[in-house]
C-alpha positions in Angstrom: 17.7 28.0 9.2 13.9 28.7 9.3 11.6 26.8 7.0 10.1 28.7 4.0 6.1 29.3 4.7 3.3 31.0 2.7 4.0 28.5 0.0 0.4 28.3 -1.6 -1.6 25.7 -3.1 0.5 22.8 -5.5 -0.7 23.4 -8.7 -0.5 20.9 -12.1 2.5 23.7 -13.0 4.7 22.5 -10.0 5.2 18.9 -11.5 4.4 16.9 -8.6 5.5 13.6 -9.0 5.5 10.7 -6.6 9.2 11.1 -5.3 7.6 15.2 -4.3 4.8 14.1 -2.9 6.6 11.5 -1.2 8.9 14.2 0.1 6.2 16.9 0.8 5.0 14.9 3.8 8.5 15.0 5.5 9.6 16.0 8.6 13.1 17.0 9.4 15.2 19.3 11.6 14.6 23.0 10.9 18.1 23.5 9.3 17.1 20.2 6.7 13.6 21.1 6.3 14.9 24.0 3.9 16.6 22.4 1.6 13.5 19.8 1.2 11.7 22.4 0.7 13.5 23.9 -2.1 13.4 20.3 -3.2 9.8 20.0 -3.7 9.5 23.6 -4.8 6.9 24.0 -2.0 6.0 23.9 2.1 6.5 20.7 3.4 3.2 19.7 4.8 2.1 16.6 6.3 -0.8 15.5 4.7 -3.3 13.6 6.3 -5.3 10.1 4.9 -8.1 11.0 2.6 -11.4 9.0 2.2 -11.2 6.3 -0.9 -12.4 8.4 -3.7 -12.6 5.1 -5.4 -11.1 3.9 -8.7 -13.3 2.1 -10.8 -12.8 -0.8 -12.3 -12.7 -1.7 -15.9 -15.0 -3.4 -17.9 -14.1 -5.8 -20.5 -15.4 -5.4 -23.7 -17.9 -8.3 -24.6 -18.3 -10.3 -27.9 -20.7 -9.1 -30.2 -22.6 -12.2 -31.2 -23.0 -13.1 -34.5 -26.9 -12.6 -36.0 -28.8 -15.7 -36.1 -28.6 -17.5 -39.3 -25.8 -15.5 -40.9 -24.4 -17.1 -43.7 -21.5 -14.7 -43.4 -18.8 -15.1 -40.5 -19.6 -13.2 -37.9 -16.8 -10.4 -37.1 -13.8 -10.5 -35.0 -14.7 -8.9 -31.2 -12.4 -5.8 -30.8 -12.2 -7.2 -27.1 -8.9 -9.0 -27.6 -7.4 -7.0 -29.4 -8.2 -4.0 -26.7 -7.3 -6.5 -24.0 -3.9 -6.7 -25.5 -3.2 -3.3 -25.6 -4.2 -2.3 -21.8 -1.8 -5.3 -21.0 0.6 -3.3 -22.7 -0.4 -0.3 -21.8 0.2 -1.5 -18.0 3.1 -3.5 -18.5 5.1 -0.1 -19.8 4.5 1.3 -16.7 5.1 -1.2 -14.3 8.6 -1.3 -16.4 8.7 2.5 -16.3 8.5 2.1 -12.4 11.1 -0.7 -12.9 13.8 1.7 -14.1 12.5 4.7 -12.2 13.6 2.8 -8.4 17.4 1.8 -10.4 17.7 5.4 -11.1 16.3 6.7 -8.0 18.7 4.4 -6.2 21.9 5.5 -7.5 20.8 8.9 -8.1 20.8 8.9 -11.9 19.1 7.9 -14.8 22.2 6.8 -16.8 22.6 3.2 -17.3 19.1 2.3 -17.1 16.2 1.9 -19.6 13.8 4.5 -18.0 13.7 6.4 -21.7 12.1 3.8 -23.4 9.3 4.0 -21.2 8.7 7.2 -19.7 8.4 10.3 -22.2 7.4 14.0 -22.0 6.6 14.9 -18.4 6.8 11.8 -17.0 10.4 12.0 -18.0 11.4 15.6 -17.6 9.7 15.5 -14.1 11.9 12.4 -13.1 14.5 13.7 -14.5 14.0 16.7 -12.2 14.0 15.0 -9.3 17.2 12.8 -9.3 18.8 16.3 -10.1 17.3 17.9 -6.7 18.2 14.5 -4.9 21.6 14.1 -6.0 22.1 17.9 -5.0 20.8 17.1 -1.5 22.8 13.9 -1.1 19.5 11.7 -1.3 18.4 8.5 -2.6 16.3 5.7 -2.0 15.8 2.1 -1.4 13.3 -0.3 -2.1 10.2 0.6 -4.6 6.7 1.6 -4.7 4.4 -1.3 -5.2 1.2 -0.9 -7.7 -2.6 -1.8 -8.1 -3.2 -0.2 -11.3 -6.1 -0.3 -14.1 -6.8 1.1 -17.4 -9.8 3.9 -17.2 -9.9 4.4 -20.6 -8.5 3.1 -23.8 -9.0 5.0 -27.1 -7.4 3.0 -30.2 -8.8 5.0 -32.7 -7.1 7.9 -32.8 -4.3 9.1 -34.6 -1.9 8.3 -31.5 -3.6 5.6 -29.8 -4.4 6.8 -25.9 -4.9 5.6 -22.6 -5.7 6.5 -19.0 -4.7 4.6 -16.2 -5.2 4.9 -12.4 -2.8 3.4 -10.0 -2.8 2.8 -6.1 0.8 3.6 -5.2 1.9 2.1 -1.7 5.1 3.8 -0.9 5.5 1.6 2.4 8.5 -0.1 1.3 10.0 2.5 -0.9 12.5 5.1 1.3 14.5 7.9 1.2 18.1 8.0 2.4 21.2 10.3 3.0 23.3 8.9 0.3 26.5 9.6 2.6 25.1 8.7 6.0 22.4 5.9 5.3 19.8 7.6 7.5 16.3 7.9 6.7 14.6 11.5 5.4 12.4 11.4 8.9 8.5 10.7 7.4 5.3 11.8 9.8 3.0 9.0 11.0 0.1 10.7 9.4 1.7 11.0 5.8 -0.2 9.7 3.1 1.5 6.0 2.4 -1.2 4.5 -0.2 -2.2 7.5 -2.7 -4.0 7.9 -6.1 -1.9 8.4 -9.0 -3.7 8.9 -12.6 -1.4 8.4 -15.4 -1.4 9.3 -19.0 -0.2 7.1 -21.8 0.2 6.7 -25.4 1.4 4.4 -28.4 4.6 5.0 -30.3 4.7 3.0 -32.8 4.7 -0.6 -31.5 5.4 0.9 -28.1 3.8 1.9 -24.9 4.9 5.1 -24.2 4.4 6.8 -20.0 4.3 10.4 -21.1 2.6 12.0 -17.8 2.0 10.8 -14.2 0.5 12.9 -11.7 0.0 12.0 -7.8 -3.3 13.1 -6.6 -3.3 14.1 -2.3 -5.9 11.0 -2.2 -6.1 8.1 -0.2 -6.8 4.4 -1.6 
């Protein structure tokens, strides 16, 4: 079976998430290579290391020392307060990412605690894919590993917000015929370290995932 071509560009609309990206870059027989494809919902193409765009880093915020002579106390810093919540903040998604390789594993989110994490897209696009995997007979072992920061952190809105950027190594995280054990062949030149940028927000007393979305970056 020939592979499907003239694909066009990914676009935010597609719902690329890591385990499509991931997938995008594979190479398998012709008569495999289709059913990736409809998979992914695009070509398989193998994409090539990027230069470091760069992710930069985040700065504290400092205490606002208290005016000289005061007779009043000075105020508390917002600093740990906003410290506590990027902990948070990244501590929901390294357990989002947690539950995502159980259910990737088996082939299903039942069973696991991914909801409480991951919301919105970043649910309905996982979601999305352990239906295409379990219909081509893949899962996957291991896990991604993670060097992630908060960008930004806004507290003061109505539904507190936050950006963060991660570094996702996929070295150790692999695809499998469920049946057979064998590995979904990868390309040498497939991006294996790649920029994700995630989007985040507060429910309640929670840290909610509600959008992840792989860039075709190297880091």
């Amino acid at each position: 079976m020939d592979a499907v071509s003239n694909c066009g560009d990914v676009t935010r609309g597609d719902s690329v998430t890591p385990a499509r990206l991931h997938l995008r870059t594979s190479s398998v027989p012709a008569r495999n290579r289709a059913a990736l494809v409809a998979l992914i919902g695009c070509c398989a193409v193998g994409l090539t290391a990027c230069s470091d765009g760069g992710t930069g880093g985040n700065a504290k915020s400092s205490t606002t020392p208290s005016a000289p002579n005061s007779p009043n106390s000075p105020s508390p810093s917002p600093s740990t307060s906003e410290d506590a919540e990027k902990a948070a903040a990244l501590q929901a998604y390294s357990r989002m990412w947690d539950e995502q390789a159980k259910a990737y594993a088996k082939g299903d989110s039942k069973e696991t605690d991914l909801s409480q994490y991951a919301v919105a897209l970043a649910l309905s696009g996982t979601e999305d894919d352990l239906k295409d995997l379990r219909s081509k007979g893949i899962v996957t072992t291991g896990a991604p590993t993670h060097e992630t920061t908060v960008a930004s952190l806004e507290l003061g809105k109505k539904v507190p917000h936050a950006k963060l950027t991660d570094c996702l190594d996929s070295t150790h995280w692999k695809f499998v015929y469920r049946k057979s054990g064998k590995p979904v062949v990868m390309p040498k030149n497939r991006l294996v370290r790649y920029v994700t940028q995630i989007e985040a927000e507060k429910w309640g007393k929670q840290w909610k995932i509600v959008d992840v979305v792989p860039q075709q970056r190297a880091c």
